[in-house]
C-alpha positions, 0 to 999 in steps of 0.5 A: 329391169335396170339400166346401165350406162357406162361412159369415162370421166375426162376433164379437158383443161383447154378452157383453162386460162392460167399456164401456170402449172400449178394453177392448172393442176388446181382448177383440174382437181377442183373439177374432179371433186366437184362432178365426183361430189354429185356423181358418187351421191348416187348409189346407181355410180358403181366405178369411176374410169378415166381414159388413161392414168398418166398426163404423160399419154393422156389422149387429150394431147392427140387429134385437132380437137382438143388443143384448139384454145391452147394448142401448144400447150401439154394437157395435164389432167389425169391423176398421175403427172407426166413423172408419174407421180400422183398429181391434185386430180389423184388426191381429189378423186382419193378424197372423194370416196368413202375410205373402204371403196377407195382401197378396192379402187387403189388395188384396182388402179395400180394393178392396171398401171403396173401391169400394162393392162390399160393398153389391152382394155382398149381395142387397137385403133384403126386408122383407116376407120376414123374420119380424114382429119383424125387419120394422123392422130389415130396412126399415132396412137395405134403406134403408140399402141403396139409399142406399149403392148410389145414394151410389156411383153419385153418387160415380162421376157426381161423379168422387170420387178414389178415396182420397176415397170411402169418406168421400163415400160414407159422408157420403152415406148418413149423410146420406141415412138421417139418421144423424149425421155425427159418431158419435164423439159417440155412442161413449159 
């Protein structure tokens, strides 16, 4: 008999004191390489997952639960930067398998961002179905939802070359959910 367990890898940078942009994105790494350091020690470690791949929808800026400490200020912990550039978190996680198992990983990785898959992988949120206080929150991430959903189905009618996407997508919905465009403005 086996166990299996599963369970995503998120790192919350509200205890994180520093605003610094670069000194956040430091001590996040830091902590992705340290768990990655123990976790991958154990042959039983199979796939790492983390919720979402871009700080630019990171789940983490949704819901009262995880700003209390650092309320206006944007959660930047995934491997990809709001830009969607590949951030510290990327290269410690990279930097953490054995080279064979990170090209699998890779192909892996970015067939899901480019494909859209990531917002078929999860079940659509019912916000009638999560309790009173995070009923806001799970509307806005349905919305967000259905738009990246029907932005890849517009990319796919649009006949969007691969390599160029991820950026349609993400206009798309940004578009849709009447986000700026431009977040670097709001990095701040």
């Amino acid at each position: 008999m086996s166990l299996r367990t599963q369970s995503s890898l998120d790192v919350n940078e509200d205890d994180i004191v520093p605003n610094a942009v670069a000194e956040r994105d430091r001590i996040v790494a830091q902590t992705y390489k340290d768990f990655l350091d123990v976790a991958l020690a154990s042959p039983a470690v199979k796939l790492v997952l983390t919720w979402g791949i871009s700080d630019r929808r990171t789940w983490l800026n949704d819901g009262p639960t995880h700003h209390r400490k650092q309320p206006n200020r944007p959660q930047r912990s995934l491997t990809f930067d709001p830009e969607y550039r590949p951030a510290p978190a990327f290269f410690a996680m990279r930097d953490s398998f054995p080279a064979l198992t990170f090209k699998a990983a890779t192909i892996v990785l970015l067939t899901l961002s480019f494909s859209g898959a990531t917002s078929f992988a999860e079940k659509l949120v019912e916000p009638d179905k999560v309790a009173p206080e995070f009923r806001e929150a799970a509307e806005k991430r349905r919305a967000e939802q259905l738009a990246i959903i029907n932005c890849n189905n517009a990319a796919k009618m649009a006949n969007v070359l691969p390599r160029d996407s991820l950026k349609f997508i993400a206009d798309c919905v940004d578009k849709a959910t009447n986000k700026p465009s431009d977040i670097s403005a709001t990095r701040k």
